[in-house]
N, C-alpha and C positions, 0 to 999 in steps of 0.2 A: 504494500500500500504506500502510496506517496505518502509522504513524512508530515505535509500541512494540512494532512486531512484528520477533520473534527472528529476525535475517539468518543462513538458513541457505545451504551450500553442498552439492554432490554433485559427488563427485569419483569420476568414474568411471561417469557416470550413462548410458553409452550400454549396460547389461548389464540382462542379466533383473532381477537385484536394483536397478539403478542407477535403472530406471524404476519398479519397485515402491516404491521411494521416492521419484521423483517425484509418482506419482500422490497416494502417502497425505500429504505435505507439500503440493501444490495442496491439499489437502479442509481443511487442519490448521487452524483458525481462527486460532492463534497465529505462524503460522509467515510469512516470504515467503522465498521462492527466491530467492535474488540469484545464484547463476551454479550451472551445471552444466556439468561439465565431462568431453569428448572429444577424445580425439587424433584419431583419424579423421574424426570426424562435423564437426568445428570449423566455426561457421559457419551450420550448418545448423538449422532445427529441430527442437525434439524430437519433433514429433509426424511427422518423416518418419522416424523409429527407431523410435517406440513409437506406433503408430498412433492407440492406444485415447486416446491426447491430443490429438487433433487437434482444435483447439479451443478447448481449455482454456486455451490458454496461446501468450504470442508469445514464451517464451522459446528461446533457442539455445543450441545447444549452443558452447562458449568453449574455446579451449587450456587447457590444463593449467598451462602458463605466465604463463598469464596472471590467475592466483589472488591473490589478495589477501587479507584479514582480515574472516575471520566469526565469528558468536556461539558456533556449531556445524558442525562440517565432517562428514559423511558420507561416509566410503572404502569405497569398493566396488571397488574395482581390483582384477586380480587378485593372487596372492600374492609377486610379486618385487617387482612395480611397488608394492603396498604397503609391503613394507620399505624400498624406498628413499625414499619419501616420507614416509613415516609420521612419522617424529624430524623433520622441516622442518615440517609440520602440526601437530604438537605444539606447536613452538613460538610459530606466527604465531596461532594461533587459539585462542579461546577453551577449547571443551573439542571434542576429535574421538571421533567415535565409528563404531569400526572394523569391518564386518563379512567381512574377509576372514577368511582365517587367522593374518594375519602377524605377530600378538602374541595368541594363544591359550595356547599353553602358553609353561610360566613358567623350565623347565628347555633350554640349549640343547642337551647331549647328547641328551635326548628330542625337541626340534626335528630334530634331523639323522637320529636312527635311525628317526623316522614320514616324514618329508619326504625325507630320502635326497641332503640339503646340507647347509650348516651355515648356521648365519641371518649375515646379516651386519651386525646391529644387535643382536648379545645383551646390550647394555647396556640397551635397551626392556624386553627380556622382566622378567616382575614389575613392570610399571609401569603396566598396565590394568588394572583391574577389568573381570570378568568380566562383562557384559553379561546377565547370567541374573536378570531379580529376582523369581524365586520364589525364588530363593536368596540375593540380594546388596539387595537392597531399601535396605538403610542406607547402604552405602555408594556407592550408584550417586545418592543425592541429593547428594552432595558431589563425585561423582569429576569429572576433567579427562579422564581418560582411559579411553575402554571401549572392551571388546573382545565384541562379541558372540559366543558360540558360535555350530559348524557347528548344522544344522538337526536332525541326527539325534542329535545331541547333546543338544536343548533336550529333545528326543522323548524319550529315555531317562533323560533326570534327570530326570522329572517323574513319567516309572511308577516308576523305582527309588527316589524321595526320601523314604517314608515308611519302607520297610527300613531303607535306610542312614542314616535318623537314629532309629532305635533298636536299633539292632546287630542285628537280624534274619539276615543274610545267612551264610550256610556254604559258604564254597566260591567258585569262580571263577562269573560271571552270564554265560550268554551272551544274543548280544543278535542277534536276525537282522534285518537293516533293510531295507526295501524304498521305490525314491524314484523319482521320473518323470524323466524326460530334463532337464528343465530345473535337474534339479539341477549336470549337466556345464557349466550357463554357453553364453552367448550364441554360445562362438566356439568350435562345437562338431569335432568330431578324427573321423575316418571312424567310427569304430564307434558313434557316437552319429546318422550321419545315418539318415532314416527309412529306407532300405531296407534298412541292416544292422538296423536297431535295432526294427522292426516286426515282432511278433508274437514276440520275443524275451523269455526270461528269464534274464539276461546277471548271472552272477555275477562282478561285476569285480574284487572283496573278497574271497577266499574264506578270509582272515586278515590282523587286522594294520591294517586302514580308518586312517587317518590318526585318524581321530574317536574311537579308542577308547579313544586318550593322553590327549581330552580330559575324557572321562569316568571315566578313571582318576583323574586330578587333579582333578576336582571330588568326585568322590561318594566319594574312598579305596578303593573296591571296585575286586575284580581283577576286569575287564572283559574277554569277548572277543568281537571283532566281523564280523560276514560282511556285506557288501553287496551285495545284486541291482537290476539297474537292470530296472524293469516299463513297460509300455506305457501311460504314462499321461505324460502333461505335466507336469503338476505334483503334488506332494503324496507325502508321507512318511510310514509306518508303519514300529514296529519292533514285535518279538514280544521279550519280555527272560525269558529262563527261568533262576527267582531259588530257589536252595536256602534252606530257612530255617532258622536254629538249633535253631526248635520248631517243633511243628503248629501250625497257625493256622486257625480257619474261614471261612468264607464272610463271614458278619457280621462277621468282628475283623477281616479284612482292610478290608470296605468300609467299617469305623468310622475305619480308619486312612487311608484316603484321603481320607475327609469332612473328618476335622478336621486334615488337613493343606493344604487347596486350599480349607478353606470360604467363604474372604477374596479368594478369588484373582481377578482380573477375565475372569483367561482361559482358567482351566481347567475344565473340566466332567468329572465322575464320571460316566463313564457303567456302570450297575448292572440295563439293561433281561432280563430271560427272555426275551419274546418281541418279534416282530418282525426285520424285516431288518437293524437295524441293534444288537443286542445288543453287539458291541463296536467300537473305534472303526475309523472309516474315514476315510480324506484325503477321498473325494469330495464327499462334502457340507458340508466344510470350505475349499473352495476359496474366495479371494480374503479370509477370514476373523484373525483373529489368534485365535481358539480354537486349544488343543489338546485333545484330548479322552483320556481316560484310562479303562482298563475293565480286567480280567483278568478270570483261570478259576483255581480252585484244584484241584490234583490231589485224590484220595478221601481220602490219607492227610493230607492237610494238611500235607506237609511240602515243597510246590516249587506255587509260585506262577508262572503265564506271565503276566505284565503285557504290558499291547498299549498303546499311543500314537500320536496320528495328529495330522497338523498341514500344513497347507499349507507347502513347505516353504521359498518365496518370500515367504509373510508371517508367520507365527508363527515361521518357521525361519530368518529372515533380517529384511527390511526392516520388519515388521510391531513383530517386537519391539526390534528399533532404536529407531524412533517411541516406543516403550511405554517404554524407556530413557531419551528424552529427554523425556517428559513427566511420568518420575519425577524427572529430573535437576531440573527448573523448577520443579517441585513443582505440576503442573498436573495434571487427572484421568488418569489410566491409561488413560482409555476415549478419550480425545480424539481425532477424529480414526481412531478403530479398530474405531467402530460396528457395520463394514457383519458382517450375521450369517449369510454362506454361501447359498448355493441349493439349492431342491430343488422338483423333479428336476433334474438337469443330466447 
């Protein structure tokens, strides 16, 4: 590996997300992998975890223990085993950047009453920057420590972000989200395996989603959230049904999405009438860091459905991690997050 290039790690790399950041860091021209790390898999390599690498790489998977000091560390663990690591990562390593849950929200009574424990690090919490930079862009080129949002999360701040920065919104937003299996994680619990979970639309959320804390904390708006888990692998839609203080038309709506995303690398307005694809969809979003963004306005102009769609393993997770740390270095946005979805698939 060239000698300037930024020694990253992954901690917790044997997980859907752990390997969606493998993949997109092999591609990264700036980056090398100096360890990645499993408890279980230790030893082994990675591409007998995550097949689609086989090849690519003689790296192995390494103890957890056996960690040392890198530029940027990637926690992907899940949310206990984040907390307890997380404040030791903090301190050995350069800057870490978090995509579990385990420093998202910033209040710990609000950790305990979504999560249903109490954190056991709330001296962390308000100490990442939010992982979001269509929202946090300035301060994610400085930060040591980011916390990327849940996937459904990123999904509905980005249809809700033009309301709620110009006081639009009347009333509570609800938000219905819809995500594929792989959003449960690698180390999936009986009701996610394929023969409960096929052919299934399995309202696991029907109030209350962990995620809709996070959303309240970012956007100020009173949020409420339902979650269905759909027969699809990967990929996230939400429907957001947004009161507005005034009528709005067809055209002020879609002027208000232009020039809020017209800079964006990864968002796209989608505004099509005809065709199959008039508002967004995960599927032909898959393996992508797009998210894409559409609504419908009611007759009377007074309630807006915003729709958001995004892969929810790489826009909704590891895709925008990468996008974080390539705002952090001050390197393009696009680095490394070229690839632009397939179709048909």
């Amino acid at each position: 590996m060239a000698a300037d290039r930024l020694r990253v790690a992954v901690f917790g790399a044997s997980g859907y997300v752990g390997g969606e950041l493998l993949r997109l860091l092999l591609g990264h021209p700036q980056v090398e992998i100096a360890a990645a790390t499993s408890t279980r898999y230790a030893g082994r390599p990675v591409g007998t975890v995550h097949p689609n690498l086989r090849g690519l790489t003689g790296l192995r998977f390494r103890s957890p223990e056996e960690m040392g000091g890198f530029d940027v560390v990637f926690l992907a663990a899940e949310l206990q085993t984040a907390i307890k690591v997380g404040a030791d990562l903090a301190k050995r390593n350069e800057c870490l950047i978090d995509l579990s849950p385990a420093y998202r929200l910033r209040d710990p009574a609000v950790f305990e009453r979504y999560y249903g424990t109490a954190h056991t690090a709330p001296e962390l919490l308000g100490s990442f920057v939010s992982g979001h930079p269509e929202d946090n862009r300035a301060a994610l080129r400085t930060a040591r420590l980011v916390s990327v949002p849940g996937c459904m999360v990123i999904a509905t701040l980005i249809a809700l972000r033009p309301f709620a920065a110009d006081d639009l919104v009347d009333g509570d937003v609800i938000v219905d989200c819809r995500i594929g299996s792989s959003g449960s994680g690698a180390a999936a619990e009986r009701l996610n395996l394929h023969a409960e979970r096929s052919g299934a639309l399995r309202v696991f959320a029907p109030h209350g989603h962990r995620h809709e804390a996070e959303v309240c904390q970012a956007s100020g708006l009173a949020v409420r959230m339902t979650a269905t888990g759909v027969e699809a692998v990967r990929g996230a839609q939400v429907v957001c049904h947004v009161p507005l203080r005034r009528p709005l038309s067809e055209v002020e709506i879609r002027r208000l999405y232009r020039d809020a995303y017209a800079d964006e690398p990864f968002v796209r307005v989608i505004a099509q009438r005809r065709g199959l694809y008039r508002l967004p969809e995960p599927k032909i979003l898959i393996g992508s860091n797009f998210c894409d963004v559409g609504f419908s306005v009611t007759p009377d102009g007074r309630r807006v459905v915003a729709v958001a769609a995004l892969d929810n393993l790489m826009k909704g997770s590891a895709g925008t991690g990468v996008q974080c740390l390539n705002i952090r270095m001050g390197w393009p946005e696009r680095l490394g997050l070229a690839f632009a979805g397939l179709h048909p698939i």
